[in-house]
C-alpha positions in Angstrom: -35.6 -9.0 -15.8 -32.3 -8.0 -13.4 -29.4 -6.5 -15.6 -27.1 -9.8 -15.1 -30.2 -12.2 -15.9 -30.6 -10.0 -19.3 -27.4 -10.1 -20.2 -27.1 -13.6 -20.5 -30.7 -14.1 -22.1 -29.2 -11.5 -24.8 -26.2 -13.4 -25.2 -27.3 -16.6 -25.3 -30.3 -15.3 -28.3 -27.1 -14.8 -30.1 -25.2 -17.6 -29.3 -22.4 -15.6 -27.8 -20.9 -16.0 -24.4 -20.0 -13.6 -21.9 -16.7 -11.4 -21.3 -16.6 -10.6 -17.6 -14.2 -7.7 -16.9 -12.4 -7.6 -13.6 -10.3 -4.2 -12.5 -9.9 -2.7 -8.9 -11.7 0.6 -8.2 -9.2 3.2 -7.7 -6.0 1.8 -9.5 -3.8 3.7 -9.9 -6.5 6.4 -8.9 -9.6 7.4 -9.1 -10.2 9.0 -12.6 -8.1 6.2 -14.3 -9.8 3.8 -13.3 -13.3 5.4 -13.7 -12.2 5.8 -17.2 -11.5 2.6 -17.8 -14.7 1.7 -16.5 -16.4 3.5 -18.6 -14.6 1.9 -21.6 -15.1 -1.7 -20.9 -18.6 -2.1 -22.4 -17.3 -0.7 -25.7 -14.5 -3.0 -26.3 -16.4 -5.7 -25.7 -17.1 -6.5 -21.8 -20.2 -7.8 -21.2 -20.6 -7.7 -17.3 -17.9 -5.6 -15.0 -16.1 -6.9 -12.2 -15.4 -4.3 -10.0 -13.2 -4.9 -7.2 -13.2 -3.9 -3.5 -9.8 -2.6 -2.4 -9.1 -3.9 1.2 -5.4 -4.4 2.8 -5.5 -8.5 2.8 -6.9 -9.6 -0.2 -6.3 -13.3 0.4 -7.8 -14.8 -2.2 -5.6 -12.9 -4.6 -2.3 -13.3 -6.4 0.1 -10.6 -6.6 -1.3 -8.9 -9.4 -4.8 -8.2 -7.8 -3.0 -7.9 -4.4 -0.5 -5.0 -5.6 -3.9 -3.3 -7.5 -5.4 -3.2 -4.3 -2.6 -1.1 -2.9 -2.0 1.1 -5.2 -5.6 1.4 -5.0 -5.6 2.5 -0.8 -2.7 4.2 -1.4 -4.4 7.0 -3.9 -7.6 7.2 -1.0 -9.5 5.0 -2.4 -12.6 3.8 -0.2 -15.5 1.9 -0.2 -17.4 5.1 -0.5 -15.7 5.8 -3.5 -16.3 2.7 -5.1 -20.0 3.5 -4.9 -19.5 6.6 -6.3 -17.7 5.6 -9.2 -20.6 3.2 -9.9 -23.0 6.4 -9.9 -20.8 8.1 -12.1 -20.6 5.2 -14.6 -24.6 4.5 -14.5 -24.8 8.2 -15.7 -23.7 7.0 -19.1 -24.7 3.2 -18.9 -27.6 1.9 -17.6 -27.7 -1.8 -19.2 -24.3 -3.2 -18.4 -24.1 -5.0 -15.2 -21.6 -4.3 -12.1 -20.8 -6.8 -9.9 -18.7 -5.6 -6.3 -16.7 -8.1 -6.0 -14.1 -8.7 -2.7 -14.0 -9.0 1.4 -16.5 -8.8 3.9 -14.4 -6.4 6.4 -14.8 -3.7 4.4 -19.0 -4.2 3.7 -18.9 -4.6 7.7 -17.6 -1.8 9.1 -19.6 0.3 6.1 -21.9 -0.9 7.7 -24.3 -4.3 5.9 -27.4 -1.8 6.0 -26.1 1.3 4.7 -24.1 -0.4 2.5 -26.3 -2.5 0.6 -29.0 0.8 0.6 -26.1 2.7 -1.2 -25.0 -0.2 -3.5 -29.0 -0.5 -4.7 -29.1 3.0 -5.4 -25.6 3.4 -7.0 -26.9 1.3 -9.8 -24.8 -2.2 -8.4 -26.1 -5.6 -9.2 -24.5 -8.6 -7.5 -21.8 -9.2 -5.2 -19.2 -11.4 -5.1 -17.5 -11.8 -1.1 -15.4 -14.4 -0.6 -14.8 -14.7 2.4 -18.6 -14.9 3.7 -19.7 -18.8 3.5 -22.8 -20.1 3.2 -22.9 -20.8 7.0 -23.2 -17.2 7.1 -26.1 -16.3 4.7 -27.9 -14.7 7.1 -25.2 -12.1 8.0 -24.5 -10.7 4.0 -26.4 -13.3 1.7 -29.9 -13.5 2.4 -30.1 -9.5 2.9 -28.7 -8.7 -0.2 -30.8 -11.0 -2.1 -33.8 -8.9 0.1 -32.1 -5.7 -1.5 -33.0 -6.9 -5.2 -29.0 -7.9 -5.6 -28.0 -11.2 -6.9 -25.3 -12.7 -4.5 -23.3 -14.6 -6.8 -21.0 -17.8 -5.2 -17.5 -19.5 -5.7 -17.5 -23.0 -6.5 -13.7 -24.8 -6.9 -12.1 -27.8 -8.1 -12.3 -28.9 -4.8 -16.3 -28.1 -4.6 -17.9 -32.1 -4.3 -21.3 -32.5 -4.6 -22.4 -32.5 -1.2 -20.5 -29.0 -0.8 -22.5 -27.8 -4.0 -25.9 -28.3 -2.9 -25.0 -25.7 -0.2 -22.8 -23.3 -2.3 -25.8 -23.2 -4.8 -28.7 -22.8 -2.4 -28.8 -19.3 -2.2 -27.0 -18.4 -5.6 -28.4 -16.2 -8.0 -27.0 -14.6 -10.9 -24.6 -16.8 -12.0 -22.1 -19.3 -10.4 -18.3 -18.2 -10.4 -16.4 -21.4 -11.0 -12.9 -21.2 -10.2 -10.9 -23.2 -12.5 -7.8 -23.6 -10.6 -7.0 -24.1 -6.9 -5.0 -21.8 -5.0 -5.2 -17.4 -5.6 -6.0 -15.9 -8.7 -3.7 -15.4 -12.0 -1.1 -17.7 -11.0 -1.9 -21.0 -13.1 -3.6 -21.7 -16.6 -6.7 -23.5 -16.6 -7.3 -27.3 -17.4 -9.6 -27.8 -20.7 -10.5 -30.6 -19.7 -10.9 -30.6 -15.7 -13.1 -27.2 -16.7 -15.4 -28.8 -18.9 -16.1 -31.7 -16.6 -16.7 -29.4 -13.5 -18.5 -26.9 -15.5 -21.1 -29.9 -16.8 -21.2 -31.2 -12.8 -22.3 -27.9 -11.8 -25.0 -27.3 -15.0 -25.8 -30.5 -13.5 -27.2 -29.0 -10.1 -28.4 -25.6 -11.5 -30.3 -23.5 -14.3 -27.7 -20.3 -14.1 -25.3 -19.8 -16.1 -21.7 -20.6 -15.3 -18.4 -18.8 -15.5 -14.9 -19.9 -15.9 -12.1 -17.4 -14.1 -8.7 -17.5 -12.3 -5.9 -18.0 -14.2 -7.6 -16.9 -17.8 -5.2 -14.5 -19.4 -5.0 -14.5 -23.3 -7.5 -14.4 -26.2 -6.7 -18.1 -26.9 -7.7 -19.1 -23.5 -10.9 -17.2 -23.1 -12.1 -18.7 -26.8 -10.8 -22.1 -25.3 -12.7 -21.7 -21.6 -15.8 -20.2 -23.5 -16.3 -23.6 -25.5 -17.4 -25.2 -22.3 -18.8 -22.5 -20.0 -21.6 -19.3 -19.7 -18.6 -16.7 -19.6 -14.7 -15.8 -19.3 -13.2 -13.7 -16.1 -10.3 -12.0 -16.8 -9.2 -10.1 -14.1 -4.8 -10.6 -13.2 -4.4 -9.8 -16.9 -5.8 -6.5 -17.0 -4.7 -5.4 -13.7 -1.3 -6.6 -15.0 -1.4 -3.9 -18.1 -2.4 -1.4 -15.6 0.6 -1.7 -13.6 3.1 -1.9 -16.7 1.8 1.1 -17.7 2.7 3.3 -15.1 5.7 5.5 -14.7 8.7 5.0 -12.1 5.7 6.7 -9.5 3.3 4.1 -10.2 1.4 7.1 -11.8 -0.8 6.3 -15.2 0.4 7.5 -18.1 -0.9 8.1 -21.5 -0.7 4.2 -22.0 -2.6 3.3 -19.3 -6.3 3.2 -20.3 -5.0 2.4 -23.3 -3.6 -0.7 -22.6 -6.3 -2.0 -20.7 -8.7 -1.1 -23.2 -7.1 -3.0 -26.2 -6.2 -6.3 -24.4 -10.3 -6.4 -23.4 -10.8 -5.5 -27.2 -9.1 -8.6 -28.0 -10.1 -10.8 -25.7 -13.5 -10.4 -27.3 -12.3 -10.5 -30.5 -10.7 -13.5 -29.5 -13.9 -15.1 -28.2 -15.8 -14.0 -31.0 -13.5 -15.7 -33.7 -14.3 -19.3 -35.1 
């Protein structure tokens, strides 16, 4: 049984849903965020999010979009990213890591070489957004080859016909993104979730997971009622940057911050 598949067998044997975790690799800087990493699975994170930085992140609100360049700005590469996941799998071999982000990047690596390195690195799935299902055969269909699960976006604006396709190849779990437009700028709809989520359980055994626009405790508890799993991702990347100094250095608040807030998101989904 893959890491991600596990996870949610182990969750669901306890009638618990999933925390999904998202941060940027390299913001502020490398050892920050490889700390905070580290520190997700004990305050509560259940699968990690680990984003890609690359220069036109366009699926990404301003939150995620300034993470990703503080994140170039302190050298941090694609190379890097792997790295860190090495570094983390020296301590953790049971939570799952998703790479999640832009095909540019993964191309110019290049495909090969990059999904070799991401196998050994101790990486799971991938999330690109930007490579449709048009284009399995270019990032898709040789990941899944690799042993990774290549995990897809469905939207609001996902119909049925468009499903069939988006699920096809989909393994893991299916990202359902509960608002239209970038991420971290709206709050979900209870209701328009619940409905989507059930069309999509509808067309698939995996599980399902709610994210964009999911920021406090309440919400998560609220999204988790109806779905597999919560992303959080503009919140936390939002704490990173209010803890820096005048530099955009981290400061002794930083991991700190980050930490707590995932701390009580789970609390929060965890609380009848």
């Amino acid at each position: 049984m893959q890491r991600i598949e596990k996870a949610f067998s182990d969750l669901s044997a306890r009638g618990s849903k999933a925390l999904v975790t998202f941060t940027t690799a390299g913001d502020p800087d490398y050892a920050t965020s490889l700390e905070i990493m580290k520190g997700l699975p004990k305050m509560g994170a259940n699968i990690i999010e680990l984003g890609m930085p690359f220069s036109d992140p366009m699926a990404d609100g301003p939150a995620i979009q300034r993470s990703s360049q503080r994140a170039l700005r302190s050298g941090q590469t694609l190379g890097k990213t792997l790295q860190m996941v090495r570094s983390f799998r020296e301590g953790d071999s049971t939570t799952p890591v998703i790479l999640m982000g832009y095909y540019n990047p993964i191309y110019v690596f290049p495909v090969d070489r990059f999904l070799a390195e991401a196998v050994e690195a101790g990486v799971d799935g991938l999330i690109v957004v930007d490579v449709p299902p048009e284009a399995d055969d270019e990032l898709c269909l040789p990941a899944l080859a690799a042993g990774l699960n290549f995990i897809r976006l469905a939207a609001p604006t996902t119909d049925d016909r468009r499903l069939k396709s988006v699920l096809a190849n989909t393994s893991g779990f299916v990202y359902y993104v509960s608002i239209t437009g970038i991420t971290g700028t709206r709050a979900p709809d209870l209701g328009a979730v619940s409905k989507n989520v059930g069309r999509i359980k509808a067309q698939t055994s995996l599980p399902v997971v709610v994210g964009f626009g999911v920021r406090t405790p309440e919400q998560a508890k609220a999204i988790s009622t109806v779905a597999d799993g919560v992303v959080v991702g503009s919140a936390l990347v939002d704490a990173i940057a209010q803890s820096l100094d005048d530099h955009g250095t981290a400061t002794d608040l930083t991991i700190r911050s980050v930490l707590d807030l995932v701390g009580q998101l789970s609390a929060g989904m965890k609380a009848s």
